[in-house]
C-alpha positions in Angstrom: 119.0 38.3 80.3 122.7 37.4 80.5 124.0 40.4 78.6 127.6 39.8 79.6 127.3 36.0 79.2 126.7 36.4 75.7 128.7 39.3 74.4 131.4 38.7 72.5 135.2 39.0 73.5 138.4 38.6 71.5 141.5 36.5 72.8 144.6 38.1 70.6 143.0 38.0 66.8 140.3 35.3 67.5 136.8 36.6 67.9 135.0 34.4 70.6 131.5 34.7 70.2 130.1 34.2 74.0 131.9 34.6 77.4 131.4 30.4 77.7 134.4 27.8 77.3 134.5 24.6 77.1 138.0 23.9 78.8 139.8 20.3 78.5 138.1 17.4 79.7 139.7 13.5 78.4 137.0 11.4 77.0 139.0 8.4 75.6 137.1 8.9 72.5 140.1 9.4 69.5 141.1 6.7 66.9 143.8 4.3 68.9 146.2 5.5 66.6 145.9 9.2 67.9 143.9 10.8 65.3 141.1 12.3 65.5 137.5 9.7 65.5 134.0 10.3 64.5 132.7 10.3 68.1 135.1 13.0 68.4 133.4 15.2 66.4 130.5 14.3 67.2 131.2 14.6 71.1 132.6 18.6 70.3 130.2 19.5 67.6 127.1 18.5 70.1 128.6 21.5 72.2 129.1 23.3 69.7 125.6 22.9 68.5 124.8 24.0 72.0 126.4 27.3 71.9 130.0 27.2 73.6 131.7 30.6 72.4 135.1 28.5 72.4 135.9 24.9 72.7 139.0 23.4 74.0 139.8 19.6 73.4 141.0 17.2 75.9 144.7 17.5 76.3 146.4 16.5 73.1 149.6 14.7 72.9 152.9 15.8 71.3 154.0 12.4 71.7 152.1 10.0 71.7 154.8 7.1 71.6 156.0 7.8 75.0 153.5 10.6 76.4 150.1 9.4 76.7 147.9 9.7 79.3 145.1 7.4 78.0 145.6 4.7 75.4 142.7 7.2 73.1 143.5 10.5 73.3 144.3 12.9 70.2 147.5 13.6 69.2 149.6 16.0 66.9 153.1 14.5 66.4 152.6 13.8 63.3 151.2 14.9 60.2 148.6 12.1 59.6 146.3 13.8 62.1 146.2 17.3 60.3 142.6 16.1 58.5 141.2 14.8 61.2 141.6 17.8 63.2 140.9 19.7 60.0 137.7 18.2 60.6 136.9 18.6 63.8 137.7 22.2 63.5 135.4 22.4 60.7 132.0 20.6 62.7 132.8 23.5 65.5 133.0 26.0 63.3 129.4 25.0 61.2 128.0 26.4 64.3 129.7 29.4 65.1 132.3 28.5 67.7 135.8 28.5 67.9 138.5 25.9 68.4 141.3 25.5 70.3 143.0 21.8 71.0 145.2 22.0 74.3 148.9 20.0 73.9 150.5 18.5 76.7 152.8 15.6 78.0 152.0 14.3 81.5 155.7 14.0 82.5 155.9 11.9 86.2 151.8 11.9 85.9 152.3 9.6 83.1 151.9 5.8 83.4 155.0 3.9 82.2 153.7 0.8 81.2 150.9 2.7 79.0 153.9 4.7 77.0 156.4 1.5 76.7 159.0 3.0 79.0 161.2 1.8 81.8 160.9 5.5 83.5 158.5 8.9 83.0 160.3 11.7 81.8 160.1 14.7 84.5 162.0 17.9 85.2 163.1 16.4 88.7 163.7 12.6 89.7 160.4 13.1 91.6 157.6 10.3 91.8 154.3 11.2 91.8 152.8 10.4 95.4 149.3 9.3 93.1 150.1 7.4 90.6 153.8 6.3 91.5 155.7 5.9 88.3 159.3 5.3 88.2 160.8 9.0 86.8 164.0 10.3 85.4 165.6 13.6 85.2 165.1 14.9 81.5 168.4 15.5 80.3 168.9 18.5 78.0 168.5 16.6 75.0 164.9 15.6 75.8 164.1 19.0 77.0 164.9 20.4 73.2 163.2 17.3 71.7 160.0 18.0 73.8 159.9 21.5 73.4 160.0 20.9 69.5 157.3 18.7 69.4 155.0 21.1 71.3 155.9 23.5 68.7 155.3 21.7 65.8 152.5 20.3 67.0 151.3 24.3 67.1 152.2 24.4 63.9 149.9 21.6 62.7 146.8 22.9 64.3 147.6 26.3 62.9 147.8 23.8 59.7 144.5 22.2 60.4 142.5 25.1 60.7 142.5 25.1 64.4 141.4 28.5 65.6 144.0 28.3 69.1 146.4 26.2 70.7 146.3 25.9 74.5 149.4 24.9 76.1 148.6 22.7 79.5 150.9 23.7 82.1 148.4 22.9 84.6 147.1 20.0 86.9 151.3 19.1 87.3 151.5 17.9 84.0 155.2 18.2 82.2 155.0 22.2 81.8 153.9 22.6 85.3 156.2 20.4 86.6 159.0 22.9 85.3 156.8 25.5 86.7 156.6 24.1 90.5 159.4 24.1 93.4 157.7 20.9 94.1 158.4 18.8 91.6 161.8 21.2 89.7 165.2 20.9 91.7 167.2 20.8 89.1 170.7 23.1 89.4 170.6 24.0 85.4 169.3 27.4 83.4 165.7 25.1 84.1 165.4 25.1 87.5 166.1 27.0 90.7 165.1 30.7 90.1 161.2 31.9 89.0 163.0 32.7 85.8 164.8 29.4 85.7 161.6 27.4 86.3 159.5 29.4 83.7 162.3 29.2 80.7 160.8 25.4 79.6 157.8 27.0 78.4 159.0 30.9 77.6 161.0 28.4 75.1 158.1 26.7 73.8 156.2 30.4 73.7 159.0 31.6 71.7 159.0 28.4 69.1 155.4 28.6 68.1 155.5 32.6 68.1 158.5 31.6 65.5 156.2 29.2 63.9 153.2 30.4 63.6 153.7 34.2 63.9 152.5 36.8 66.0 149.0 36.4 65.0 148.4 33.1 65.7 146.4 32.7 69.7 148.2 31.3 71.9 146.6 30.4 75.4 148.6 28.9 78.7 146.2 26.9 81.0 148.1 26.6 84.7 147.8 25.6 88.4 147.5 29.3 90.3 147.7 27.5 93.4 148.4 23.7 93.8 147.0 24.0 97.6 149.6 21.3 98.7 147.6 21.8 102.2 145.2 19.1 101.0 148.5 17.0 100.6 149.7 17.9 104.2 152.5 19.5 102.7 151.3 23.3 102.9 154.6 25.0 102.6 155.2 23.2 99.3 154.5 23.3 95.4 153.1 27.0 94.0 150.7 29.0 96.4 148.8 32.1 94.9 150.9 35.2 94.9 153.3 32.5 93.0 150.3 32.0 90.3 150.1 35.7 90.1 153.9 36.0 89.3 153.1 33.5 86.1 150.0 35.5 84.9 152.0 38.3 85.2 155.5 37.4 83.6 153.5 35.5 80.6 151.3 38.5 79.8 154.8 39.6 79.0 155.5 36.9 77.1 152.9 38.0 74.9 150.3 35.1 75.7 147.0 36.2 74.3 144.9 34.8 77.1 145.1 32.6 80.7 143.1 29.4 81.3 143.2 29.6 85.0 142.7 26.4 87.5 144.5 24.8 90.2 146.0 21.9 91.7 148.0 18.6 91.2 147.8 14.8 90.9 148.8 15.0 94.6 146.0 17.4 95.4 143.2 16.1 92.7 140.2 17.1 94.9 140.9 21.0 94.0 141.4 20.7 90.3 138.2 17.9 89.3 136.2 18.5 92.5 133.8 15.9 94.3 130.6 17.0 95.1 131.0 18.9 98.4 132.9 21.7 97.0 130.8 24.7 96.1 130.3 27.1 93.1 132.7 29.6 92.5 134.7 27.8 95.5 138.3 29.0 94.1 137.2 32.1 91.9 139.8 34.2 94.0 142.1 32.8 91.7 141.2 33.9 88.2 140.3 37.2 90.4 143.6 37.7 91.5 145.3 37.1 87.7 142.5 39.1 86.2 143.5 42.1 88.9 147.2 41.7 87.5 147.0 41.2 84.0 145.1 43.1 81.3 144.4 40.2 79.1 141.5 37.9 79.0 141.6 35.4 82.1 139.2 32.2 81.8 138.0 30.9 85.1 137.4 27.7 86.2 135.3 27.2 89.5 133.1 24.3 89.5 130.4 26.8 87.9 127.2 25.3 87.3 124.7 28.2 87.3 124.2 31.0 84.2 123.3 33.7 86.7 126.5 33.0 88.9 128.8 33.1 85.3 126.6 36.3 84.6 127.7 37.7 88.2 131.6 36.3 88.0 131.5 38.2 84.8 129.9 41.6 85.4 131.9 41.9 88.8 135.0 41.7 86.8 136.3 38.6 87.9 137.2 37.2 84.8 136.4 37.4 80.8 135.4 34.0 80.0 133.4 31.5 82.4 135.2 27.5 82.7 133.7 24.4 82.6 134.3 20.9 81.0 132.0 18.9 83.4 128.8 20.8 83.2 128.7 21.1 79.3 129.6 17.1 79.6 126.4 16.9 81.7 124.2 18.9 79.5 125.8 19.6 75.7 123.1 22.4 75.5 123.5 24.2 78.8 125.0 27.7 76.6 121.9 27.7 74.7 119.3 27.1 77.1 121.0 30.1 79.3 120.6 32.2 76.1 116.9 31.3 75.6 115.9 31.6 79.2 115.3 27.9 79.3 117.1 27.4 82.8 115.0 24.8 84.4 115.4 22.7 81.6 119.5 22.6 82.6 120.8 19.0 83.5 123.0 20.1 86.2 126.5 18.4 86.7 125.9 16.9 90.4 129.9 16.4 90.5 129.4 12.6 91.5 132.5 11.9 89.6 131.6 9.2 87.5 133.1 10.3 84.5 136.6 10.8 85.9 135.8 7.0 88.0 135.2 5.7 84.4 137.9 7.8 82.6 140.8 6.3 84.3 139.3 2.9 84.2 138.7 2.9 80.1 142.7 1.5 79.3 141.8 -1.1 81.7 138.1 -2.0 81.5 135.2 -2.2 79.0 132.8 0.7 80.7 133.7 3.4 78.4 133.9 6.8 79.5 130.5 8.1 80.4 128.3 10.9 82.9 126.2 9.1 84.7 123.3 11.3 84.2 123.2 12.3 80.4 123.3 8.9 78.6 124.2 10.5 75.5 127.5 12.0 76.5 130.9 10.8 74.7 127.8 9.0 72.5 126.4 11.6 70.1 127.3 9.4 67.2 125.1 6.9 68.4 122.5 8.6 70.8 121.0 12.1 70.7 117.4 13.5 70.6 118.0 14.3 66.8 118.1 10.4 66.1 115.5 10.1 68.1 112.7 7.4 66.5 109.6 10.0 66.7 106.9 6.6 66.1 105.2 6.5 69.6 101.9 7.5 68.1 100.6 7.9 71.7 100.7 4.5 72.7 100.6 4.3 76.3 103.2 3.0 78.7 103.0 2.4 81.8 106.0 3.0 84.3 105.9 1.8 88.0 108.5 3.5 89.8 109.4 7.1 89.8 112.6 7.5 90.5 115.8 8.3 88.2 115.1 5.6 85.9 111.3 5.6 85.5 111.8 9.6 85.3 114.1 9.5 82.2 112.1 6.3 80.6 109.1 8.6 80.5 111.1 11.5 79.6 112.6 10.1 75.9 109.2 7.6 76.2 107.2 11.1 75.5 110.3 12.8 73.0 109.6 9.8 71.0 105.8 10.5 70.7 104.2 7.9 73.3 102.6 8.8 76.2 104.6 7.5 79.5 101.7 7.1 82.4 103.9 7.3 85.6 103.4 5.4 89.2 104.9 6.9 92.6 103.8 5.5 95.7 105.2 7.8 97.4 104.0 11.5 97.7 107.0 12.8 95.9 109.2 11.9 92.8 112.5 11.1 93.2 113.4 7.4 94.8 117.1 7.1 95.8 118.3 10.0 94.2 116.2 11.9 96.9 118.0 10.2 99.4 121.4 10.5 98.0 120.7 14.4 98.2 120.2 14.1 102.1 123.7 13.5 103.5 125.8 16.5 104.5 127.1 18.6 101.1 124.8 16.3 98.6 122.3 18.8 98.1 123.0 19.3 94.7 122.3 15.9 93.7 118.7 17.2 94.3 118.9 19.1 90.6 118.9 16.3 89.0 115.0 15.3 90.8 114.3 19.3 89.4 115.8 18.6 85.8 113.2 15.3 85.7 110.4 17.2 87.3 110.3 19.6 84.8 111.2 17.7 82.0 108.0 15.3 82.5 105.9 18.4 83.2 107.2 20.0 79.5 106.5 17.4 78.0 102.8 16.8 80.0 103.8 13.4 81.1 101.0 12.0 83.4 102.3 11.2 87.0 99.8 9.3 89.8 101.5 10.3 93.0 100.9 8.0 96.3 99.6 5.3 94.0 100.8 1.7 94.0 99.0 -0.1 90.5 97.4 -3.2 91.1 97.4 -5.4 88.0 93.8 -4.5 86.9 95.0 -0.7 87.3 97.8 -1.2 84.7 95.5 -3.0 82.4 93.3 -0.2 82.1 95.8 1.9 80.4 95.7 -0.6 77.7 99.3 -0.3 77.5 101.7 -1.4 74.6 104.9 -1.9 77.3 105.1 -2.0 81.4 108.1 -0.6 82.4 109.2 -1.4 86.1 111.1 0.8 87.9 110.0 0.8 91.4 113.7 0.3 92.7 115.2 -2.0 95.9 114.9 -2.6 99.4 117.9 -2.8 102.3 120.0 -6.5 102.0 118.8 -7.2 106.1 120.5 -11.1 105.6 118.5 -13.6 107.5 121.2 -15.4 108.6 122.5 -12.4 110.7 120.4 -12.6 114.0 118.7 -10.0 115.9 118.3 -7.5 113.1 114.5 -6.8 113.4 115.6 -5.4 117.0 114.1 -2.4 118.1 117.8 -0.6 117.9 118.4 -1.6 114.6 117.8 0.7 111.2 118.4 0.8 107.9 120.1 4.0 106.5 116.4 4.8 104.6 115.5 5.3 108.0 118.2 8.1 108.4 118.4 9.6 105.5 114.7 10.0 105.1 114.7 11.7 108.5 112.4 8.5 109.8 114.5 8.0 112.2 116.6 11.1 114.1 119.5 9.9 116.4 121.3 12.6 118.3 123.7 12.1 121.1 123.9 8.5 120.9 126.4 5.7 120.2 125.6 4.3 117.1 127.3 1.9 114.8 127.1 1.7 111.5 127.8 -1.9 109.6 128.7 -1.9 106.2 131.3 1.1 105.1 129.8 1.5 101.1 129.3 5.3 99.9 125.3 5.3 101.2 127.1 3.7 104.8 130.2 6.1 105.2 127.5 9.1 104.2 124.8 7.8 106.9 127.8 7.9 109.3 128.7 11.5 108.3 125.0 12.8 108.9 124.8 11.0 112.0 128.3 12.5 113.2 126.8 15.8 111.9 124.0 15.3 114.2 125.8 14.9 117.6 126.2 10.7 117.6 129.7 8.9 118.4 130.1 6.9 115.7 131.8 3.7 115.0 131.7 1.9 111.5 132.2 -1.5 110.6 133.2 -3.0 107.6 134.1 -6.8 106.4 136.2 -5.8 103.5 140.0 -5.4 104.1 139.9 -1.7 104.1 136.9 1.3 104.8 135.5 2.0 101.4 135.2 -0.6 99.5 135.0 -0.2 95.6 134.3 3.7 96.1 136.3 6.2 94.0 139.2 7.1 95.5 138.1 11.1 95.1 134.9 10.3 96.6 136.7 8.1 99.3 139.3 10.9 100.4 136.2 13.7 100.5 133.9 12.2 103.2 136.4 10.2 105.2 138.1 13.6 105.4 135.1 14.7 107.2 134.1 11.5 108.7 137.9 10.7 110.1 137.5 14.6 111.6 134.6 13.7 113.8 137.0 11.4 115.6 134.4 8.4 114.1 136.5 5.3 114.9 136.8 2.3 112.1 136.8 -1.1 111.8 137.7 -3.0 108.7 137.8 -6.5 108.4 134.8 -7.5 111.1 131.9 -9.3 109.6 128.8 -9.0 111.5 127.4 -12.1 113.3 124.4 -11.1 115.3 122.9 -8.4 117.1 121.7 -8.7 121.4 119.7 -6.0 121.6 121.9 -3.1 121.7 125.3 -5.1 121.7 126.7 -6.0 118.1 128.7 -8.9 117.8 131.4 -9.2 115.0 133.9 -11.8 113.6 137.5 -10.6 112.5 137.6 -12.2 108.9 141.6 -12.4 109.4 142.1 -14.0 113.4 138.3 -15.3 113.3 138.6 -13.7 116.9 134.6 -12.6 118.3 133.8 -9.1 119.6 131.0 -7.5 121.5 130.3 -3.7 121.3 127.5 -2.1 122.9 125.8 0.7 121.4 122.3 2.9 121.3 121.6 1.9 117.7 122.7 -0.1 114.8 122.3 1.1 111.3 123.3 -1.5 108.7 124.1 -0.7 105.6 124.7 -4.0 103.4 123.4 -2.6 100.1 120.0 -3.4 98.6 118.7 -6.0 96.4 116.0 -5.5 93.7 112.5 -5.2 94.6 110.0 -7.9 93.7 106.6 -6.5 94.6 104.4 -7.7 91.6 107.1 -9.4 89.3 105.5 -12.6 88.8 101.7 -11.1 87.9 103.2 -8.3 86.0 105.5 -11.2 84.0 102.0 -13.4 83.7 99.9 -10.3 82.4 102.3 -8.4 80.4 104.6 -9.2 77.1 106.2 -6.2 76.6 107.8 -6.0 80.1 110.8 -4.2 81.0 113.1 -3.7 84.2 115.2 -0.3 84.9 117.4 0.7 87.7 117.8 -0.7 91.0 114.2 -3.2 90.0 116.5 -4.4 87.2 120.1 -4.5 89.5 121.0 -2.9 91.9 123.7 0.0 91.4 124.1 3.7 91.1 122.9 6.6 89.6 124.5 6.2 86.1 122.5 2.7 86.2 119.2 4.2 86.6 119.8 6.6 83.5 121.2 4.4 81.0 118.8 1.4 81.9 115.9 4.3 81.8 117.3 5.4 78.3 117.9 2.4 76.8 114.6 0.6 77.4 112.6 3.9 76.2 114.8 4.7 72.8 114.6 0.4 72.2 111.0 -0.1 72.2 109.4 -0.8 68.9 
């Protein structure tokens, strides 16, 4: 079905077996010292196992003293990690796929206090506008030093069996820092002219060509366009004839093959995208390098679909497909392609959670983690191959079915039980169906389709419009109850006036209940379900106004998520209001407090749509807690929270019971 998908395709002497790469993705998974872990292996071999032609590590350091990005992430400074990546490069290969472990150093991008220094090494005395870092300008010395670790840290791959070594010049990391106008001003031999700016890594090209030989593949992943327009600086940093220029000049350099994205720290949106950017959104840019150079180009475009990679691929657009977050989502997504097993694909829905939880792991306990395939950066622990298969078709019954309930009964019925599922409504789903209705969310919806037709493979029983009694449950005979009928709107009783006939909930909106258009509305409560009410109802022709107690709009939201909507939001002229707790509601005026001056404020308006979170729901809990032993709370019934809840609470409960 996907003949170009899966033929094979060499880059320089390595054979890659299929068209699909894994490219570099951090998952704060390696020993603290650098080396290589077991989840490691485990994390790549599961992909491997799944049928990636090529796998590419997260970025690895060549100095991991002073040039980490994470406090876990693999290194190659030193000879102690050869057998670990010996290793790893020998799980990837058990399956038939290649290896290649991208080097880096994150220059500015890199977080002082994490590396023990007063200042960042950088081309260019030039802060990072993200993450602010005090820098310095490398002096020659350190640009030698640097270069020779990223060559002898080629040389140790080569050592360890590695099949490729990527060098990460994109995302304005170190390389592309040399690379960029924006962040190079230096008057030396590196910076100034294209050829200037490009001799930092022709120099490192050179070394490992020295090193290794000619034979060994080397690849060059880099930023064809840093689209400083989403940093309002358009006329800066590298635009995409300038990419072209680099594909074009290190084809001459005798690169074996180009790993092609885009964007900066500055402009983070365009290289790890939120949800609202679509497939194949920035393909012109591999198809630009692949119409300039004659060897392979690997494109990354947030593509999610086999039959769009099939398409990219037969219209010539590029050798190799790109992803890191959809093989994260689903470690089998290659092989399912290759068996026609497409429905059964756990589609990234680009919510971000991984990256959220990525840069939080130096600081917090949450590890790493997608928030819809429990298993991910947890294949040592987790996967359906250690899977207890003792259900014996002993019946559950799970209220609720929504994103928890859904992937209880899913691993409930891989384990051999038989998951009896209650919906009251006439269609699965719960919040996640909402989540899919605001403006650009509709891929959150293939998530819902992923369940669907997971319970229907497995023949899991599902009662639509049904609400169980007590006496309904008990006729299953059931060995466990799970509960995962979800949570209702917070609507605080000490809050007047909010059972007015003006006043909704964002249910109410985002189910279509309720369908506001050409009205003032305000909206209290500026979490991600409020600010993406208030961008549907701007989309529908309201003035809106939004309201938030917290210091600032957006509270606790990830900052990429944040920046996305409000980009919208702020561009529909909706006006804000931070720190204004709401104190009662006259009909169609809203009264609020200002938490800072304590000063009162009247605004009039249409409709009110508050948005003050939910709480779990208690329909049942005390009978069900009376009747039933084995009794177990998922999702929102358990706590309120997100998507990433619902899963692991769903998971957990179903791979737990005895």
């Amino acid at each position: 079905m996907y003949n170009q998908l899966f033929s094979s395709k060499a880059i320089g002497t390595m054979e890659v077996p299929n068209r699909i790469v894994m490219t570099a993705m951090g998952n704060h998974l390696a020993n603290e010292d650098g080396t290589v872990s077991k989840e490691d292996i485990a994390f790549y071999g599961a992909r491997a196992r799944g049928g990636i032609g090529l796998v590419i590590t997260e970025c690895a350091c060549v100095d991991f003293a002073t040039g980490k990005g994470n406090l876990r992430q693999i290194a190659v400074d030193d000879d102690k990690h050869i057998p670990g990546l010996r290793a790893l490069a020998e799980e990837v290969h058990k399956y038939g796929s290649r290896l290649a472990v991208q080097i880096y150093h994150p220059g500015r991008q890199g977080i002082a206090a994490v590396n023990g220094v007063d200042s960042m090494m950088a081309p260019s005395q030039t802060e990072c506008q993200c993450v602010h870092q005090p820098t310095h300008e490398m002096t020659l010395e350190e640009i030698k030093r640097v270069q020779g670790q990223f060559i002898s840290g080629a040389k140790r791959l080569q050592e360890a069996g590695v099949d490729a070594v990527e060098l990460h010049g994109a995302h304005g990391y170190l390389i592309g820092q040399f690379l960029s106008p924006y962040t190079n001003h230096r008057t030396d031999c590196y910076g100034g002219s294209f050829e200037n700016r490009m001799r930092f890594l022709d120099e490192i090209i050179d070394g490992v060509r020295q090193e290794c030989g000619e034979g060994y593949p080397v690849l060059v992943r880099f930023s064809v366009d840093e689209h400083m327009e989403y940093a309002g600086r358009p006329e800066c940093g590298l635009h995409l004839a300038d990419g072209v220029e680099i594909a074009k000049h290190l084809e001459q350099k005798g690169v074996d093959a180009l790993d092609i994205s885009a964007g900066i720290y500055e402009t983070m949106n365009v290289a790890w995208e939120p949800v609202s950017f679509a497939q194949g959104w920035k393909m012109e840019g591999p198809e630009a390098v692949k119409k300039a150079v004659g060897i392979p180009v690997i494109a990354a475009s947030v593509i999610r679909d086999p039959a769009y990679a099939e398409q990219a691929l037969a219209q010539g657009k590029c050798d190799f497909v790109g992803s890191a977050r959809a093989f994260f989502a689903d470690a089998e997504w290659a092989c399912k392609a290759k068996e026609g097993r497409e429905k059964e694909i756990r589609h990234c829905i680009s919510c971000l959670y991984c990256m959220e939880t990525l840069m939080a792991a130096d600081t917090t306990p949450i590890p790493m983690a997608c928030a819809i395939n429990f298993e991910g950066c947890r294949e040592a622990q987790y996967s359906e191959g250690k899977l207890k298969k003792n259900g014996n078709g002993r019946v559950v019954a799970v209220i609720g079915a929504g994103p928890a309930g859904m992937e209880a009964a899913r691993v409930l019925a891989m384990r051999g039980f038989k998951p009896v599922v209650f919906e009251k409504q006439s269609q699965v789903g719960g919040q996640v169906l909402l989540a899919s209705k605001p403006p650009k969310k509709e891929k959150t919806a293939t998530l819902i389709e992923y369940q669907k037709h997971q319970l229907e493979k497995y023949g899991v029983e599902i009662r639509l419009d049904t609400t169980p009694g007590i006496e309904d449950i008990k006729a299953l005979g059931p060995c466990a109850v799970f509960v995962s009928y979800g949570s209702n709107p917070i609507m605080p009783s000490s809050i007047k006036g909010l059972d007015g006939d003006k006043v909704y909930t964002p249910v109410e909106i985002l189910n279509g209940g309720i369908v506001l258009e050409g009205k003032n509305v305000c909206v209290v409560g500026s979490g991600m379900t409020g600010i993406e009410t208030a961008e549907l109802l701007c989309e529908q022709g309201n003035k809106v106004s939004v309201f938030e107690m917290a210091d600032e709009i957006g509270p606790g939201i990830f900052f990429q998520n944040l920046i996305d909507v409000m980009g919208r939001v702020d561009s529909y002229g909706a006006k804000l209001y931070p720190k204004r707790r709401l104190v009662e509601i006259d009909g169609t005026t809203a009264i609020f407090e200002t938490t800072d001056t304590k000063q009162r404020e009247s605004h009039s308006f249409d409709a009110v749509v508050v948005s003050l979170g939910t709480a779990p729901n208690m329909e049942l809990r005390e009978e069900l807690e009376k009747e039933f032993g084995q009794l177990k709370y998922l999702g929102d019934a358990k706590k309120a929270g997100r998507i990433e809840n619902a899963i692991r609470t769903g998971y957990l409960a179903a791979v737990q019971l005895d």
